[in-house]
C-alpha positions, 0 to 999 in steps of 0.5 A: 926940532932944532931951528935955523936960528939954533933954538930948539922947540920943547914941550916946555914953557915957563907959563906955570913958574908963578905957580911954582914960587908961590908954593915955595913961599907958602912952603916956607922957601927963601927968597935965596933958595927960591932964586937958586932953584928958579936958575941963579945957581945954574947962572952964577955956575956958567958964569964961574965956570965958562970963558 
């Protein structure tokens, strides 16, 4: 469903992400690694690559 304003709604939330980088750490993951799979790396793309 997409609103007036252009969001879209989703099934998805970010309530669980606590969750996700604590598993990380305790697999071992680094503080870069972790920032990159949680969206720095999707970030720093758009900003390289966008106008």
């Amino acid at each position: 469903m997409v609103h007036v304003d252009g969001s879209v709604a989703t099934d998805f939330d970010c309530t669980g992400f606590n969750l996700l980088v604590e598993e990380m750490q305790i697999q071992g993951f680094s503080e870069e690694e972790i920032r990159g799979i949680m969206g720095e790396n999707m970030k720093q793309f758009l900003l390289n690559n966008l106008p």
